[in-house]
N, C-alpha and C positions, 0 to 999 in steps of 0.2 A: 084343563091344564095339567101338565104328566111330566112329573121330576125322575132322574134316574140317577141312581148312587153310582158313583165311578173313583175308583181307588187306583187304574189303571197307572197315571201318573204318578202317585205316592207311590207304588211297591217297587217303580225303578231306581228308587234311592237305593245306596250300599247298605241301610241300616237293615232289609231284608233280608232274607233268603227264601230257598222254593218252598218249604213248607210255611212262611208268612202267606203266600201268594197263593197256596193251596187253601188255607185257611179263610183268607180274606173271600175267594167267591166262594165258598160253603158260607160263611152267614152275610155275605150280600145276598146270594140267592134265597137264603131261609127266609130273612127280614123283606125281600121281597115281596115272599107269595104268602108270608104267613100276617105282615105287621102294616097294610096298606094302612092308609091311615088309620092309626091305630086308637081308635077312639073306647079310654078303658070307664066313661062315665066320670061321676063329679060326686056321689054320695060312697059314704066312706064304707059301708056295705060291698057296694058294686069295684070299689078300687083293690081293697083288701081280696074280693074275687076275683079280678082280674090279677092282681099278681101272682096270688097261687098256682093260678091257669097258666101264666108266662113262663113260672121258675119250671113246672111241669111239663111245657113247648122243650124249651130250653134244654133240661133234662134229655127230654126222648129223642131232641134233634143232635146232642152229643155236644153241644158248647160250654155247659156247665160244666163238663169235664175237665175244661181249662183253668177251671176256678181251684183243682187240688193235684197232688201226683201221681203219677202213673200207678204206682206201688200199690194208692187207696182208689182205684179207679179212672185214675185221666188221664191225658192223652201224652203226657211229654213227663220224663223225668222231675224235674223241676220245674217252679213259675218259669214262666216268659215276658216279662213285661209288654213285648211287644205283641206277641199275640192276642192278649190280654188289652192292652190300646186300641188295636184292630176291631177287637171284636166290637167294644166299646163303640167307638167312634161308630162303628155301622148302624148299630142298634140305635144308636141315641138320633141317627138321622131320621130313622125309619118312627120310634115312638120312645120317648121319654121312660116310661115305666117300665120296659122291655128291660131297657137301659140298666135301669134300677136294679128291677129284679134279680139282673148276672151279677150284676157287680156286688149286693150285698151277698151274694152265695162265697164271692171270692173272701170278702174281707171281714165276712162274719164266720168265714171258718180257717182263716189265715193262721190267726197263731193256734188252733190245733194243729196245722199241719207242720208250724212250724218248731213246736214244744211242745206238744202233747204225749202223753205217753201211747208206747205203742196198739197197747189195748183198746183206749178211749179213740184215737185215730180209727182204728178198723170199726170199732163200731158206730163212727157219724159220719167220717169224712165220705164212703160212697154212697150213702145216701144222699151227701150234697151233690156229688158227683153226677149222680143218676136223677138229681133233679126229686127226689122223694122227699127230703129234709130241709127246711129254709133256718138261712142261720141268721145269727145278728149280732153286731159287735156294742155292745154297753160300756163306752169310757164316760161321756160326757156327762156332767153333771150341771145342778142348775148354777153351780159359782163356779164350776170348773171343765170350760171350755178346752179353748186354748189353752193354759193353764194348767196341764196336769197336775201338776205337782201342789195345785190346791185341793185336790180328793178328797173329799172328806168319805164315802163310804168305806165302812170296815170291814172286818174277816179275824173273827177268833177261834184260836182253836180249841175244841170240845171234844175230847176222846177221838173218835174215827168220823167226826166231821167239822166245818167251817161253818159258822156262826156268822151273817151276812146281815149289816144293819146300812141303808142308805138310802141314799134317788139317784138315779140314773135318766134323762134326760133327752131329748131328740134321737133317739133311739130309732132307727130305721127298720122296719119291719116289729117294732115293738107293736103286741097282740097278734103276730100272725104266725111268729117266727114259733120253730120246735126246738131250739136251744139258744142260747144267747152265752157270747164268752165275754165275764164282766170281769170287771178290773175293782180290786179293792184293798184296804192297806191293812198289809196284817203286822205292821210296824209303824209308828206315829212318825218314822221318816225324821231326817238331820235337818236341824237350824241350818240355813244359809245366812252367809254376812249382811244381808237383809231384814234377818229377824223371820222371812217366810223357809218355811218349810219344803225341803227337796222333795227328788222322785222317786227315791228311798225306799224302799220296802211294800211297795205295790206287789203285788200277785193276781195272777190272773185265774179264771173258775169257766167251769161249763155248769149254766145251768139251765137244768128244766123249768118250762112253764108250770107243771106242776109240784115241786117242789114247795115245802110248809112254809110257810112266809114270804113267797113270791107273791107280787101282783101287780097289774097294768093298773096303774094309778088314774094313770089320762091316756086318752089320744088327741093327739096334737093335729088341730088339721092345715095346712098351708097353703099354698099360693097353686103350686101344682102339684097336687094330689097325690102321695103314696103313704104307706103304711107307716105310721112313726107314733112315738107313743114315752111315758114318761114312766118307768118302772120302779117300784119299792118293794125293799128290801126288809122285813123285819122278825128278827130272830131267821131268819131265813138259814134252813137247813141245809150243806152243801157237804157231800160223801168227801173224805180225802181221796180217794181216787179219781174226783173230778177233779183235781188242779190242778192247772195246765203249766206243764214247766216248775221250775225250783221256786219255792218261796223267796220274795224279793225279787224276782225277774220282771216278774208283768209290766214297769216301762219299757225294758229292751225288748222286751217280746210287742209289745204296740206298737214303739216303733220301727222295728223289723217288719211289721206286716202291715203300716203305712207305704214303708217305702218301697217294698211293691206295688201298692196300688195306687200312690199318689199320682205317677204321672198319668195314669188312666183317667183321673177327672179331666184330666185337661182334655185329652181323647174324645170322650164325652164331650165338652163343652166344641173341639171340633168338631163330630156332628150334627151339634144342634145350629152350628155357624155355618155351615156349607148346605146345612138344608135350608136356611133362613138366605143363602145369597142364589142357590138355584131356583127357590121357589118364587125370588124379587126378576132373575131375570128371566124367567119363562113369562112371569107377571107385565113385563116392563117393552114384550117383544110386544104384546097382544094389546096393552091397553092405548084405546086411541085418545091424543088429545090435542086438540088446535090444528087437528089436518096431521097431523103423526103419529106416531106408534111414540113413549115414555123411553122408549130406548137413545130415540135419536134426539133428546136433548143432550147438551155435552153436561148437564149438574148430574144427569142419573148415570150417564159415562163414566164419571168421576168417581161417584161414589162405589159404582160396582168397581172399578179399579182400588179404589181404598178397603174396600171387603175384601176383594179375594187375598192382597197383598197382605193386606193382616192374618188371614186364614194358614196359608202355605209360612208367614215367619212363624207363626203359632204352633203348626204342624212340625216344621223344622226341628221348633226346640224340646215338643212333644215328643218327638222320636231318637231325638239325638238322647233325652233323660232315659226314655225306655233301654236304648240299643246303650247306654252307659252301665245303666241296673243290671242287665244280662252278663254282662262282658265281666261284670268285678269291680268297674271303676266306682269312684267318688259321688256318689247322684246328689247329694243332700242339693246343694244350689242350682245345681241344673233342675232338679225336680220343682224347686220352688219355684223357677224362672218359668218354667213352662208352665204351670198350675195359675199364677200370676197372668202370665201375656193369654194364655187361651182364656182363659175365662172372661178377662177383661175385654179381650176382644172379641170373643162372641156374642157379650153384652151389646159391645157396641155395633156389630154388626147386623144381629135382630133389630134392634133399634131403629138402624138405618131401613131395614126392610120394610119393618113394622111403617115408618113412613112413609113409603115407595107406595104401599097396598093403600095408605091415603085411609079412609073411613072402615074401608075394609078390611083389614090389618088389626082393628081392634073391636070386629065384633067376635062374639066368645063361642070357642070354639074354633075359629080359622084357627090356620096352622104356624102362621107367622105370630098372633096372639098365644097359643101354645107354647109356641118359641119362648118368647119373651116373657112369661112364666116360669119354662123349666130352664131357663138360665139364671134365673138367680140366685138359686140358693145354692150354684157351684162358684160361684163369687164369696160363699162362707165358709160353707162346709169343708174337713180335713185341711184347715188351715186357710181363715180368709186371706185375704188380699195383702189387707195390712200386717198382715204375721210374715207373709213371704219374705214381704221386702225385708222385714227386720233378718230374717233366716238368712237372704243374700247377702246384704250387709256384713251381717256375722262372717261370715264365709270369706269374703273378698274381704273386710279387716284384718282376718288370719294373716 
């Protein structure tokens, strides 16, 4: 049984243009010939390898260079959200940690590109670019999620450097990554009429792995396997020429460089839903039962009509947030809306596959059990579910 990615449909929307469509068959054809099923292992050894190997693919095939600007190596003046969604989406069809791999090169070197100074810039940003250097973004902490603005790591200042005491948390590519841009308060930050403490005085840092007081505390291992790890901080030595941006910026600079890449999880999470609904009806043509093929009962009819339906509204609001992010407009609520419906509905669209395959659907290793693995922790991650809604709400109360 032999699935094949088709975006042909999607690029005749207006939110395109020729170089989306250029874009789009260079990594359908890469993820093609390079990520047939992409099977990167289950031992945290063999995954942390294979990622290295992907960000590396990535690199030499020239996609990574999507992830910074022209200036420091990539392809186009500025992000593109949409291209950046494109790419996404294709990869996440093709294999999960592919996926992965690009996206943290985008958003673990995001706010260099977008505050850094220009020196620090020249010397990491084309190594991401070129696929040589894997970056990683450390906001998360273990009380401070969602939640920024409950940070507790610090940042003092020491003659000509940054004194770094904390945890940093589900850290993506934590142990693999050659710098990480951490987020920490080098100000205790203003009461809120709450009594909790604002977003205040954050600043954002590049640091080395090797760096005096760095260390990968844990790795963290989950549901579907990639590099992630819980990093500490203590006395931790950081140059002031590694600061990224003005002291006191590091929330606007976070999220600045969310809201580039938020609408891409969604992207993502369409990938993993349009391979989970082509690989139930290729499934559904072949498998025979009570003198039929699974297709021609009218409940499996249904339900692939309820799949694609949800995929293409998902995709809509996917692309309408990107093609908003580009343009200058407003994304905060559109961005949550699509991060929200796709995710949710790819959940439930694997789901539904995952039942379609019947027994086979959930032994370990098919692809529909992959699925339904690498979908859920985009129902969390950069803002679960239930933070969206609040985020929409806020928005449409205004």
């Amino acid at each position: 049984m032999s699935v094949r990615f088709d975006l042909s449909e999607r690029l005749s929307w207006p939110f395109f243009g020729h170089e989306h469509r250029t874009l789009a068959d260079l990594v359908t054809t890469w993820s093609s010939d390079h990520l047939v099923d992409a099977a990167h292992g289950e031992s945290r050894a063999e995954v942390d390898a294979q990622a290295r190997k992907l960000v590396a693919a990535l690199g030499k095939a020239g996609i990574t260079r999507y992830c910074v600007r022209a200036e420091h190596g990539g392809v186009l003046k500025d992000f593109d959200s949409r291209a950046i969604c494109l790419i996404r989406e294709s990869l996440a069809y093709h294999g999960g940690l592919a996926d992965f791999a690009f996206a943290m090169q985008g958003l673990g070197s995001g706010s260099l590109s977008i505050a850094g100074d220009v020196s620090l810039q020249q010397q990491y940003l084309p190594r991401v670019a070129s696929g040589t250097a894997i970056s990683a973004f450390a906001l998360s902490e273990p009380d401070a999620g969602s939640d920024v603005a409950a940070m507790q790591t610090s940042a003092r200042l020491d003659g000509d450097h940054y004194v770094l005491n904390g945890t940093k948390t589900w850290i993506s590519n934590g142990g693999i990554a050659d710098f990480y841009c951490v987020f920490a308060r080098t100000t205790a930050g203003q009461k809120r009429a709450d009594g909790t403490v604002g977003a205040q005085g954050i600043t954002a840092f590049l640091v080395e792995p090797d760096d005096p007081g760095f260390s990968v505390e844990q790795r963290i291992d989950v549901i579907a396997p990639h590099p992630l790890g819980t990093l500490r901080f203590h006395e931790c030595r950081v140059p002031v020429t590694r600061r990224i941006g003005a002291e006191g910026d590091g929330f606007k600079i976070a999220m600045r460089t969310l809201d580039i890449f938020r609408a891409s999880v969604a992207a993502a999470a369409l990938g993993f839903a349009r391979r989970a609904l082509d690989e139930a009806v290729a499934y559904s043509r072949q498998r025979q039962m009570f003198g039929k093929t699974l297709a021609d009962f009218q409940l499996t009819q249904a339900a692939i009509a309820e799949m694609a339906t949800a995929i293409d509204a998902a995709a809509l609001l996917t692309y309408r947030a990107a093609w908003q992010r580009d343009t200058g407009q407003p994304v905060t609520k559109s961005a949550a809306m699509a991060k929200m419906t796709a995710t949710e509905s790819a959940q439930s669209v694997i789901d539904r596959a995952v039942q379609m395959f019947g027994g086979r659907g959930v032994v370990h290793g098919a692809v529909v059990e992959r699925l339904y693995r690498d979908i859920r922790a985009l129902r969390i991650y950069e803002g679960a579910t239930e933070v969206q809604k609040l985020i929409i709400a806020r928005e449409v109360l205004k």
